[in-house]
LODODO-479924 format. One line per 5 residues: their letters; for each residue x, y, z of C-alpha. Coordinates in Angstrom, 1 decimal, m for minus. Each point is the difference from the previous one (the first is absolute). Last residue first. Layout:
BEGIN
a = X:Y:Z; ...
//
This chain:
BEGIN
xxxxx = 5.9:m3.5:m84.5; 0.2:m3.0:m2.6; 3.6:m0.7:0.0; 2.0:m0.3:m3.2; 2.3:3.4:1.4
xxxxx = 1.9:m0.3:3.4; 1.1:2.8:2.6; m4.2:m0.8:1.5; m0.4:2.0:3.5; m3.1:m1.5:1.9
xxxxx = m2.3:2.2:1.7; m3.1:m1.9:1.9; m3.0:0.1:m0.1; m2.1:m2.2:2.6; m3.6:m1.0:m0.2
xxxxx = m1.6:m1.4:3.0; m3.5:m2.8:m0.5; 2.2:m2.8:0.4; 3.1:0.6:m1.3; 0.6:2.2:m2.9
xxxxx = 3.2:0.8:m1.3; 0.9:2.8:m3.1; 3.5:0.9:m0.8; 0.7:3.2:m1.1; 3.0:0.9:m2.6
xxxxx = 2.4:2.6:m1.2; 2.1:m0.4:m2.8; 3.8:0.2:m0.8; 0.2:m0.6:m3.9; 2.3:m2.6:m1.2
xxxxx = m2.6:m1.6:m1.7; m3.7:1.9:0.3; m2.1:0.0:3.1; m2.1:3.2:m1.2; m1.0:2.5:2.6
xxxxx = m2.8:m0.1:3.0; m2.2:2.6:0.3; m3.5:m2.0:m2.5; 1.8:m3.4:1.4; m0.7:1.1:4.0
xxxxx = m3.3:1.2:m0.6; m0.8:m3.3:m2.4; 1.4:m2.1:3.1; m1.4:1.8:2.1; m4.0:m0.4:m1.5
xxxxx = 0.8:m3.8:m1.1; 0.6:m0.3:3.9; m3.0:0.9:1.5; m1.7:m1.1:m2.8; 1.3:m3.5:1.2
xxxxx = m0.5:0.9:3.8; m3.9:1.0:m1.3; m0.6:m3.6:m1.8; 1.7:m2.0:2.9; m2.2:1.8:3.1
xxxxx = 1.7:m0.4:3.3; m2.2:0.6:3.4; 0.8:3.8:1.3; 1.6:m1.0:3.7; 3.7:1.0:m0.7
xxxxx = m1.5:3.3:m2.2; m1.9:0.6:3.0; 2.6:m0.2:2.3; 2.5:2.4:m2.0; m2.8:2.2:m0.1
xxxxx = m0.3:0.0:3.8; 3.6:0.8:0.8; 0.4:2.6:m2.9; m2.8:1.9:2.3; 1.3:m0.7:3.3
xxxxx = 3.7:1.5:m1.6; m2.1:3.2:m1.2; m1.6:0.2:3.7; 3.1:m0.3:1.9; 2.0:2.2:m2.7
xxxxx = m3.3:2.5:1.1; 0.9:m0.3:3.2; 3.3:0.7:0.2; m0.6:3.3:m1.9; m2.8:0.9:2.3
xxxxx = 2.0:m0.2:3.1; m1.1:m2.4:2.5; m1.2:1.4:3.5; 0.2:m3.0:2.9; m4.0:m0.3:0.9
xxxxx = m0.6:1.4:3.5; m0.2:m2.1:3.4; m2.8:1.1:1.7; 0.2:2.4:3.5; m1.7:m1.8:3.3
xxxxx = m1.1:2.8:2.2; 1.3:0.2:3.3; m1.4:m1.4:3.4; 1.8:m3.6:m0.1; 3.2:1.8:m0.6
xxxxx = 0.1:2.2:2.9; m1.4:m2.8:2.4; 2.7:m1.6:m1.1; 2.5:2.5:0.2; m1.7:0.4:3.7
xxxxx = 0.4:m3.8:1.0; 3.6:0.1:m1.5; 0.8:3.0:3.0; m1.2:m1.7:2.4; 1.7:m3.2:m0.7
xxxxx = 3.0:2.2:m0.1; m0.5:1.9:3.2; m0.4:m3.4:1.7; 3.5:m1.1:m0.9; 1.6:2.7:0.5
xxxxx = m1.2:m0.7:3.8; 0.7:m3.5:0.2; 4.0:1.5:m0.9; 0.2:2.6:2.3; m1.8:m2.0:2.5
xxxxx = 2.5:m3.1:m0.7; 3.0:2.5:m0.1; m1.1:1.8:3.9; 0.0:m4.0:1.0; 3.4:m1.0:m1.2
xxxxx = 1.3:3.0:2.1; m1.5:m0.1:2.8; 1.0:m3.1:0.5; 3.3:1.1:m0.5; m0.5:2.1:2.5
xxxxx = m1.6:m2.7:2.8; 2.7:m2.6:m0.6; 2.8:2.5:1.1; m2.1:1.5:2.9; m0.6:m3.9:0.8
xxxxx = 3.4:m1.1:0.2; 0.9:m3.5:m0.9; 0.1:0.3:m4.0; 2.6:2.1:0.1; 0.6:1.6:m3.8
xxxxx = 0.7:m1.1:m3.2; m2.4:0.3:m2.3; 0.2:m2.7:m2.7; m2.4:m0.2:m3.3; 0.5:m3.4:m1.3
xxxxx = 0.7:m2.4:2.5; 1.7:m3.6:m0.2; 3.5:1.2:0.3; m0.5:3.0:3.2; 1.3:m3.0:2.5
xxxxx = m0.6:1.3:3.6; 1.9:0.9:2.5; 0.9:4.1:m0.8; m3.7:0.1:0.0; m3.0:m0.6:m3.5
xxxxx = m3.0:2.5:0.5; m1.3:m2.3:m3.1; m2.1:0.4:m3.0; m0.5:m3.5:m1.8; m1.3:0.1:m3.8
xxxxx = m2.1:m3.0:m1.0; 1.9:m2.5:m1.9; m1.8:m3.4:1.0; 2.8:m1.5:2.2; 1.3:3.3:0.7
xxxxx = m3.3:0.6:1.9; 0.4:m3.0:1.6; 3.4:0.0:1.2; m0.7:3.8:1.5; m2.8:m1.0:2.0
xxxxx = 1.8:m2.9:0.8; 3.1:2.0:1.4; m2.2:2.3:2.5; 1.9:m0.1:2.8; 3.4:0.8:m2.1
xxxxx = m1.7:2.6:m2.4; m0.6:2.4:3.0; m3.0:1.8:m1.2; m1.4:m1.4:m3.4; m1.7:1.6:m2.6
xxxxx = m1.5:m2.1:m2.7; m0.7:0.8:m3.7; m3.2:m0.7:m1.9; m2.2:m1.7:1.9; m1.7:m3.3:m0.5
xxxxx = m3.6:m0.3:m0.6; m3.2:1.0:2.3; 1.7:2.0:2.6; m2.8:1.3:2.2; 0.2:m2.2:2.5
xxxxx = 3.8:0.2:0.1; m0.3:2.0:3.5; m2.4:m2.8:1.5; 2.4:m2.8:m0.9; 1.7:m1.0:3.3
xxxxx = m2.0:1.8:2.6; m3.0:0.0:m1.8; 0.7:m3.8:m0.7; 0.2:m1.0:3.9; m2.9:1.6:1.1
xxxxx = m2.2:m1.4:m2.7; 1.4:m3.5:1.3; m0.8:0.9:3.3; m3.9:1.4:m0.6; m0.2:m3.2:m2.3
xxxxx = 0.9:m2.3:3.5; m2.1:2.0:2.0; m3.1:0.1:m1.8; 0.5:m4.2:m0.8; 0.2:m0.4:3.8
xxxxx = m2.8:2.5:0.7; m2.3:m2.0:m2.6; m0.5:1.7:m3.6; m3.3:1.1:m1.1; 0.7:3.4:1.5
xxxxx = 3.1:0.3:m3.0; m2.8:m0.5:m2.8; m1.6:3.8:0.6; 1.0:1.7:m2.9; 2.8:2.3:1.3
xxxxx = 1.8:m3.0:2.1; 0.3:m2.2:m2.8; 1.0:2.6:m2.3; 2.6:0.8:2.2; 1.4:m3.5:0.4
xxxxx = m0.4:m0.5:m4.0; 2.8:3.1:m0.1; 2.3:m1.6:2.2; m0.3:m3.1:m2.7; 0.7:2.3:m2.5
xxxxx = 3.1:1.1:1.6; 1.1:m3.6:0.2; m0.7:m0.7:m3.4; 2.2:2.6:m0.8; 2.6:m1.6:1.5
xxxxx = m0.2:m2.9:m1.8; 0.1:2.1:m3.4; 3.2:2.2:1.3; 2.3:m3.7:0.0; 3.1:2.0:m1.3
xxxxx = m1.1:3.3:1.7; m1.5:m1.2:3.4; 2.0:m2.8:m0.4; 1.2:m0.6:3.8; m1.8:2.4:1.9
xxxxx = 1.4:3.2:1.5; m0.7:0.4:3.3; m1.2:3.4:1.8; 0.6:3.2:m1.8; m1.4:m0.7:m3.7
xxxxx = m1.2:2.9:m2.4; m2.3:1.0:m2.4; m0.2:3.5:m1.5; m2.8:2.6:0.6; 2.3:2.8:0.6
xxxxx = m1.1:0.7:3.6; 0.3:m3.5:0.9; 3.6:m0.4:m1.2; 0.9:3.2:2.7; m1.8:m1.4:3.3
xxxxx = 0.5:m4.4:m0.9; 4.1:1.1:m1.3; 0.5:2.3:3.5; m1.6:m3.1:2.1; 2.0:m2.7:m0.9
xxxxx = 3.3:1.6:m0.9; 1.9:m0.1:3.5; m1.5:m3.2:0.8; 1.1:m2.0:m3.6; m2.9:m1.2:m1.5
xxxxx = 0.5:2.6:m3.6; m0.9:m1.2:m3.5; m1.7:3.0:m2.3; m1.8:m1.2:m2.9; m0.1:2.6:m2.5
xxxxx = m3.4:m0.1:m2.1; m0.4:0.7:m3.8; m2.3:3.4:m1.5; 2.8:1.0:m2.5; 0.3:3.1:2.0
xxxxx = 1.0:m2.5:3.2; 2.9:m1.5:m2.1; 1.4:3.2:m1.0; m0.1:1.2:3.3; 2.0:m2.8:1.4
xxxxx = 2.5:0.8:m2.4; 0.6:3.4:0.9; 0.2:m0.5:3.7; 2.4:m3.0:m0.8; 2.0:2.8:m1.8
xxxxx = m0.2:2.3:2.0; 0.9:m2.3:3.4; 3.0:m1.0:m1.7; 1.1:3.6:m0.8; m0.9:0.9:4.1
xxxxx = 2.3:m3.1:1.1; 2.9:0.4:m2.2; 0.4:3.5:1.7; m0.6:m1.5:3.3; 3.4:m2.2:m0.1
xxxxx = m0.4:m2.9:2.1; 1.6:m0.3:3.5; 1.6:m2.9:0.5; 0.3:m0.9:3.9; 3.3:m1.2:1.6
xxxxx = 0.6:3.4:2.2; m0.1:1.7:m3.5; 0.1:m1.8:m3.5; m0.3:2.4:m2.9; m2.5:1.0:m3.1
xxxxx = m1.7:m3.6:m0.5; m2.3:0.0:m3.3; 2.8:m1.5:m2.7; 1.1:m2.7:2.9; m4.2:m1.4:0.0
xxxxx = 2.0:m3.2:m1.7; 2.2:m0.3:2.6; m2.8:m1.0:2.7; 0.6:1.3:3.1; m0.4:m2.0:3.3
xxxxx = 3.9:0.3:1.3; m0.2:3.8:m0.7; m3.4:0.2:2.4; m2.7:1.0:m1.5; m1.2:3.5:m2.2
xxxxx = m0.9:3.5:2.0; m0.3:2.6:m2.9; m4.3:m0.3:0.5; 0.4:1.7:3.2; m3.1:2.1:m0.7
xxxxx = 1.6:3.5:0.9; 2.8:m1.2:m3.1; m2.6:m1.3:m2.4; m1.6:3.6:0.7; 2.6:1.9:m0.1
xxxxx = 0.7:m1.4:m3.3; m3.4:0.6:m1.8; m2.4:m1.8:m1.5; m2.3:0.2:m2.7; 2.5:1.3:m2.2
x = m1.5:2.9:m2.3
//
């Protein structure tokens, strides 16, 4: 379902573009007609853009990541502090300071230090100060709530960008590109749509028009912190689940009984083979050894007479291993 509608884009005014002599050619694939020297961008391009962004955005806030949203233009100031807020995302409507991505360490130092200030003036160590000093750190704490007190909260750098009116805020954009963090951008018929990566093309001068696509980028960051939640929940309870029930043993895998009596018979040969190896070598009982074959092997054996085709064994012995082996004899005059 789109979150947006025609109607109302069109109630909104967010068709209205610039003038035709301020245009941009590259927004020319978002621009449905010129009338009376305006550009008036086509709608239906509008509410698909504004899915997908929506879409996007959401994916980023399930995964737990913040959206900075970048907005000190007059007409946006005070619709992106009232609908960001309620979302829990950080945001900047005054001045945006130079490096506050690319240089984002310095400028958390600066939110600590606002931080130090209230500390010193919960514990007691801000009444030791003189009224000059009091005065001077009451300014100074002034000055960064107004310029960083919305990115408190905002402890490393975000993970995409939306930008309203991509023009005034071309530094924003530069150094998010700069370190490849995703730039959402309300981008007008004036503007250059190059640098950004999810464009919604719509007048970035109206309120109404700023205020429902707003609307929309926010309703997907609920959706999306809210899916988030149920799944936490939901892992806390399967764990829970798991912790509670009974622990079942691993069983023994089930070996036939055939298999495992070759096991045992093959163990067996195994370990007699060994102890022959490690039996210590006796001369007198290897040479009976062998006097006893031979005599077997000469009591079956046949006559090796000339020209007569016998059958002979040869006897080795190495070590304390004796090894028979068959020998065929074709020739007579040999002792068998």
């Amino acid at each position: 379902m789109s979150r947006t509608d025609f109607n109302t884009l069109l109630e909104a005014g967010a068709h209205f573009g610039h003038l035709k002599r301020k245009w941009n050619p590259k927004m020319a694939p978002y621009i449905f007609m010129e009338k009376n020297g305006i550009h008036i961008i086509d709608l239906h391009k509008t509410v698909l853009k504004i899915d997908e962004a929506a879409a996007a955005i959401k994916q980023i806030a399930k995964s737990g990541r913040r959206v900075l949203f970048v907005a000190t233009k007059k007409q946006a100031k005070d619709i992106v502090a009232e609908k960001v807020a309620a979302v829990g995302m950080p945001y900047v409507t005054e001045r945006w300071a130079g490096g506050m991505l690319t240089n984002f360490p310095t400028i958390r130092k600066a939110v600590k230090k606002m931080a130090t200030i209230d500390k010193m003036n919960s514990d007691g160590t801000f009444d030791n100060f003189s009224k000059r000093e009091k005065l001077q750190i009451s300014r100074q704490r002034a000055k960064l709530e107004k310029n960083l007190g919305s990115i408190a909260d905002l402890t490393r750098l975000p993970a995409a960008l939306f930008v309203v009116d991509v023009q005034k805020e071309a530094n924003a954009v530069r150094e998010a590109k700069r370190l490849s963090i995703p730039v959402f951008a309300m981008v007008d018929t004036c503007c250059d749509p190059t640098d950004i990566d999810y464009v919604i093309p719509a007048n970035d001068d109206a309120t109404k028009s700023i205020a429902v696509v707003l609307e929309a980028m926010c309703a997907a960051i609920a959706e999306g912190t809210e899916e988030r939640k149920l799944e936490k929940e939901k892992e806390a309870q399967e764990a829970e689940a798991g912790a509670d029930a009974p622990v079942k043993k691993e069983g023994k895998p089930r070996i036939k009984k055939a298999v495992k009596a070759a096991i045992d018979a093959e163990q067996a040969a195994v370990a007699e083979v060994v102890a022959a190896v490690e039996t210590p070598f006796e001369e007198p009982a290897a040479e009976a050894a062998v006097e006893a074959v031979a005599t077997a092997i000469g009591s079956r054996g046949g006559s090796c007479g000339s020209g007569s085709r016998g059958q002979g064994r040869v006897i080795a012995f190495w070590g304390n291993q004796l090894t028979i082996k068959r020998k065929e004899n074709y020739y007579g005059n040999q002792s068998c």
